[in-house]
ZAMARGU-4260 file (C-alpha; in steps of 0.2 Angstrom, whole numbers, plus 5000, padded with zeros to 4 digits):
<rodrens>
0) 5000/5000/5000 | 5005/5017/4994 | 5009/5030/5011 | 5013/5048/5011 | 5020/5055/5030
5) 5006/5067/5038 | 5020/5078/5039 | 5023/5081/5021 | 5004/5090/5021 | 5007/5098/5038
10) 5024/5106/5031 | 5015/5108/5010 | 5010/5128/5011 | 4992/5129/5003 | 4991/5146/5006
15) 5003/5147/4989 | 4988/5137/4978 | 4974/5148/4987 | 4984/5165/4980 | 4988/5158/4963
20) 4971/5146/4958 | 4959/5165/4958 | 4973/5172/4945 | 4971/5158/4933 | 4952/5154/4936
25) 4951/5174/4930 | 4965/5172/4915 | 4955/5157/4907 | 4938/5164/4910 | 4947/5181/4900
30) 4958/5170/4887 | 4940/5157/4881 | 4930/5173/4883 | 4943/5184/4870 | 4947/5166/4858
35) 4941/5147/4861 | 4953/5140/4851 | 4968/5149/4863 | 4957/5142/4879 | 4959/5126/4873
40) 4978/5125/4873 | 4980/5135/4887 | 4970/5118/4896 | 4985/5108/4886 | 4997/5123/4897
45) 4991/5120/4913 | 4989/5102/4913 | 5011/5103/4907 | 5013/5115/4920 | 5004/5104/4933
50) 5014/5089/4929 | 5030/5098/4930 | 5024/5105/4948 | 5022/5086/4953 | 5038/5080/4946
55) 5050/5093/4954 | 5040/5091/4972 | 5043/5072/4970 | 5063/5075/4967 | 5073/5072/4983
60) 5081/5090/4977 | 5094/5094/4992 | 5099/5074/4991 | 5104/5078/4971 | 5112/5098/4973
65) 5127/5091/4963 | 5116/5091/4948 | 5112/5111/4949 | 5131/5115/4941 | 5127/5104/4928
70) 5110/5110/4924 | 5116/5127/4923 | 5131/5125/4911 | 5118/5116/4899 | 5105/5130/4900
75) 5121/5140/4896 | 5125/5129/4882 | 5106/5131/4874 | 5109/5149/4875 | 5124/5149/4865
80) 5116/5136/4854 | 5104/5149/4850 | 5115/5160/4841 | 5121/5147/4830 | 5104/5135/4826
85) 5090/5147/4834 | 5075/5151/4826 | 5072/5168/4820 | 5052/5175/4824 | 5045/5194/4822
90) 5066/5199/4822 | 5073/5190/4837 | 5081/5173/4837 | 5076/5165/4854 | 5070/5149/4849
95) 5076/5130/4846 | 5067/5118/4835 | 5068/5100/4842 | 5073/5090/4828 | 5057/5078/4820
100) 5045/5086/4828 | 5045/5104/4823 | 5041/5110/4842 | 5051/5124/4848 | 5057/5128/4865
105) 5064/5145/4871 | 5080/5143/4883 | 5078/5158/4891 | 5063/5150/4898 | 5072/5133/4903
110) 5086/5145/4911 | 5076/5153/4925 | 5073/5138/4936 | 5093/5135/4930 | 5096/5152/4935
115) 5087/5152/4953 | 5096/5135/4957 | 5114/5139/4954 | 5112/5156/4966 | 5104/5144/4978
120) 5118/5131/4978 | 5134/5145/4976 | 5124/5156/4992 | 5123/5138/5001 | 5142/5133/4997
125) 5147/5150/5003 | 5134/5161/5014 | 5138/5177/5020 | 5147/5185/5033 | 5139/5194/5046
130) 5141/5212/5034 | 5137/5203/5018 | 5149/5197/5005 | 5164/5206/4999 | 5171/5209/4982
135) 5178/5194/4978 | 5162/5183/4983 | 5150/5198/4975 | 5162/5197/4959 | 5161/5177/4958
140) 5141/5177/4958 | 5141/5194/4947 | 5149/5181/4934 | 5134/5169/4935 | 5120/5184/4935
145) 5131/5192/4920 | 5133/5179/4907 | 5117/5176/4905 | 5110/5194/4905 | 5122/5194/4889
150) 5117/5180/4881 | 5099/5183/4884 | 5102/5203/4878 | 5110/5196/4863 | 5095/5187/4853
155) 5088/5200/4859 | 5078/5201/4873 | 5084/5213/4882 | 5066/5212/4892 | 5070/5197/4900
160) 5087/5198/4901 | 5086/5215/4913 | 5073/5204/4922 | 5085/5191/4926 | 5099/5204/4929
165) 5087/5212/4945 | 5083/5195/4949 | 5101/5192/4953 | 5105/5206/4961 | 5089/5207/4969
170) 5094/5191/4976 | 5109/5195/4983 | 5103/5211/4993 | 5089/5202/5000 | 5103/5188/5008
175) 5116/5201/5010 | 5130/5211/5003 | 5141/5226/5010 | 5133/5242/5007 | 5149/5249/4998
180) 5146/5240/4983 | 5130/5244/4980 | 5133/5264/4979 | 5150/5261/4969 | 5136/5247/4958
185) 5125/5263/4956 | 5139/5277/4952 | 5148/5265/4938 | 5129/5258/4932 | 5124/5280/4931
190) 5141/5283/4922 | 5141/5272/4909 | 5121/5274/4906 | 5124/5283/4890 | 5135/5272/4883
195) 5123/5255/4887 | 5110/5265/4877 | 5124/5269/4860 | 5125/5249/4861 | 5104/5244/4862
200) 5095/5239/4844 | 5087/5253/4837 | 5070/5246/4841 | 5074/5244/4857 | 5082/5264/4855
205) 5061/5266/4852 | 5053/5258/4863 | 5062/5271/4875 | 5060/5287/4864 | 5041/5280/4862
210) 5038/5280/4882 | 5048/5296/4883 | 5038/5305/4871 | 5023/5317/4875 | 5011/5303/4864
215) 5013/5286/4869 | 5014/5272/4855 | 4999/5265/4847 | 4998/5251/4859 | 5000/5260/4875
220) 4987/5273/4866 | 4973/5258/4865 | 4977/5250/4881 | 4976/5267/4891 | 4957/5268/4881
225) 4953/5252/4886 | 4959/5253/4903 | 4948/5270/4906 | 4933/5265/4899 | 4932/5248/4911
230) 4927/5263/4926 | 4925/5254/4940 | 4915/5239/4938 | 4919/5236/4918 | 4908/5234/4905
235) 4900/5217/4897 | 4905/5205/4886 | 4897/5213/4870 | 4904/5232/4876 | 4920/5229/4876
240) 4926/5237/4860 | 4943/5238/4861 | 4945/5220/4864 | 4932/5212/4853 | 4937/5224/4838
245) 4955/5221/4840 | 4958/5240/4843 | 4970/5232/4860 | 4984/5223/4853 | 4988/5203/4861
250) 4974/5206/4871 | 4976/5188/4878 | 4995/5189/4883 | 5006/5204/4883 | 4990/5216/4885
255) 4980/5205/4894 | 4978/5218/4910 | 4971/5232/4900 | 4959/5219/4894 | 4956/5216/4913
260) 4952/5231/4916 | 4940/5236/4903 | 4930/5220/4906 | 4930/5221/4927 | 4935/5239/4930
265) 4944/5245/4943 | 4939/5232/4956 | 4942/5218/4944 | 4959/5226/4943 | 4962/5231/4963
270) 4957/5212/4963 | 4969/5204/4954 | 4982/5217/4959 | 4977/5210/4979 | 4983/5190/4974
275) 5000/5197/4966 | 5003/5208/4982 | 4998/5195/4996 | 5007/5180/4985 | 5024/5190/4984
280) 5021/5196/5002 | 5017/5177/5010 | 5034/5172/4999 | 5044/5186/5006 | 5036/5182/5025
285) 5042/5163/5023 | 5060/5172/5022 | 5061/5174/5039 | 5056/5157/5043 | 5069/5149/5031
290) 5083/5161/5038 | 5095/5145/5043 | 5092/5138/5027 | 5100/5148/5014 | 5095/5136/4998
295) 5078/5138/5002 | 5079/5158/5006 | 5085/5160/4989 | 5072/5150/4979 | 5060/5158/4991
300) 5066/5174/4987 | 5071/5172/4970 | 5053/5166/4965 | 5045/5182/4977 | 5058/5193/4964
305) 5052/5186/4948 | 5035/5188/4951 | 5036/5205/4958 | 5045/5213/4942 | 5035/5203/4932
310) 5018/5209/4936 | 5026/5228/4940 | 5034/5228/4920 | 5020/5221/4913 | 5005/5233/4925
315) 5018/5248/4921 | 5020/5246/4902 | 5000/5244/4898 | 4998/5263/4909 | 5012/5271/4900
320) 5025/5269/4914 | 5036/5258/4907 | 5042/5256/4890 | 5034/5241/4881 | 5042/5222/4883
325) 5036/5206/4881 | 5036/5204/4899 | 5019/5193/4904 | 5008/5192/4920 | 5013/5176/4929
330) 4999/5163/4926 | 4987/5176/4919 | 4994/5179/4899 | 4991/5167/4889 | 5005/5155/4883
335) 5014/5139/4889 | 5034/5145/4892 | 5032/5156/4908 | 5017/5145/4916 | 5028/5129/4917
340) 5042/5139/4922 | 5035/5146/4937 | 5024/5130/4942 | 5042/5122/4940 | 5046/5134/4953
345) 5035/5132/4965 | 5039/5115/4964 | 5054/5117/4970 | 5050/5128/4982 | 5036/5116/4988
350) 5049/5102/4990 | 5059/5112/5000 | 5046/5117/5012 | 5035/5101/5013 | 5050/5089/5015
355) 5062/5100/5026 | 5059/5091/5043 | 5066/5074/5033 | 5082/5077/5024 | 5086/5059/5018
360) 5067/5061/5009 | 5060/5045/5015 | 5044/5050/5018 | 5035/5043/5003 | 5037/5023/5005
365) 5029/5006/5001 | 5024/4996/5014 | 5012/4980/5013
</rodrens>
């Protein structure tokens, strides 16, 4: 007979799947609402991302750690692979195409798991002092957070690259690093800004003249309408013109929170808004209960960080705050890649909490 130890649901924090299961209920009921055929493979989305939830809570993670250096270095190797055998879509080459099949993955997806890992298993193998890391420590992470934000920036996405740049370095504030650096960081980062800009794509060079500019771009234009006509409770179904006529661009992914808006209003909005804030703030909370742990602070953190920038990029860029990137709301626009990424980190992060009271993970057994 199959036995799971009580412990394992005493430790397993439901408070995460209460946060997260209103946000997708309210994405799905958007997404079939906006396009059926979209709905129906975002069912085929979460039933992957639910999958890949189950699989990293089953691993015994902190009884294979030696596999982290190892799963970093190939998600580097897919990112180098890109530039040489990507696939090339709407001017970027970000993709690989799985050979037979014609099904392409994104390793800038695959990496972020990859990413939050390897800070996890360096920070364990080499926790701060009492006044933070130095420079040499700060410089032997800085490697790991910057060779990716150049590989990444490269294809380009500069959008997620910069995102896994502040998750880094987000990171290692929040576990501890000497004040010094951080205001010679800022002076040298304030410095050199003008240069950084000289070196961006000139789309890119856009985007920032566009959200500088007294008129924002078309797509900011539509999704400020949309955004003002929802008022405060929103409008129905057949009202919603800027969706349905396809005035608001990717209404179902990139845009999807304008689309919110003018559908529920303000309240759908505060609503949704409320699950982000409480989620992030519960992870941030379980920081302090993890504080001997330094593996699990960082995935804790780490996952707290990406949420956070996500939703604030993607909330920012549809008002006009923000310049626009294909940053998505987390398990609210539609689409497969980030979904599964973050279900495969909460995971991880669910492993760590629900099995930390048996390290040698014998609590799942067989017994006649």
């Amino acid at each position: 007979m199959f036995q799971i130890d009580r412990r394992i649901l005493t430790h397993f924090d439901f408070l995460i799947p209460i946060l997260v299961l209103p946000i997708i209920v309210l994405s799905y009921y958007l997404v079939s609402e906006a396009n059926d055929m979209l709905a129906t493979k975002q069912i085929v989305y979460y039933g992957v991302g639910f999958a890949t939830f189950l699989v990293f809570f089953i691993i015994p993670i902190k009884k294979i750690e030696w596999v982290i250096p190892f799963f970093y270095w190939i998600t580097i190797f897919l990112l180098l692979s890109v530039d040489f055998f990507g696939v090339a879509k709407l001017g970027a080459r970000r993709w690989l195409e799985i050979p037979f099949v014609h099904f392409t993955i994104q390793p800038s997806e695959i990496f972020k798991p990859a990413f939050i890992l390897m800070l996890a298993y360096l920070i364990k193998n080499n926790p701060p002092d009492e006044k933070g890391y130095g420079w040499k420590s700060f410089f032997k992470l800085s490697f790991y957070i910057i060779l990716p934000f150049l590989l990444i920036a490269k294809e380009p996405d500069l959008g997620t690259a910069m995102i896994l740049l502040l998750l880094g370095y987000g990171t290692l504030f929040v576990i501890g690093v000497h004040k010094k650096i951080w205001i010679t960081l800022a002076v040298v980062v304030g410095l050199s800004s003008p240069v950084l800009y000289n070196h961006l794509h000139d789309y890119q060079k856009q985007r920032i003249s566009d959200f500088l500019s007294e008129q924002p771009s078309y797509h900011v234009k539509q999704s400020i309408i949309a955004i003002g006509s929802g008022g405060l409770t929103g409008k129905e179904r057949s009202e919603a013109t800027q969706t349905h006529y396809k005035f608001l661009p990717i209404a179902t992914s990139d845009f999807i929170f304008a689309y919110t808006v003018e559908r529920l209003g303000f309240w759908g909005a505060f609503g949704l808004i409320s699950c982000y804030a409480l989620l992030v703030f519960h992870l941030t909370t379980l920081n302090f209960m993890l504080k001997e742990d330094h593996f699990a602070q960082v995935i804790t953190s780490g996952i707290a960080l990406l949420i956070f920038f996500y939703m604030s990029i993607n909330i920012a860029m549809t008002i006009g705050l923000a310049p626009v990137v294909g940053v998505p709301l987390p398990f609210y626009s539609y689409g497969g890649s980030s979904f599964i990424t973050f279900f495969t980190l909460f995971g991880i992060l669910e492993n760590l909490l629900a099995f930390r009271f048996d390290p040698t993970y014998r609590s799942i057994r067989y017994s006649l």
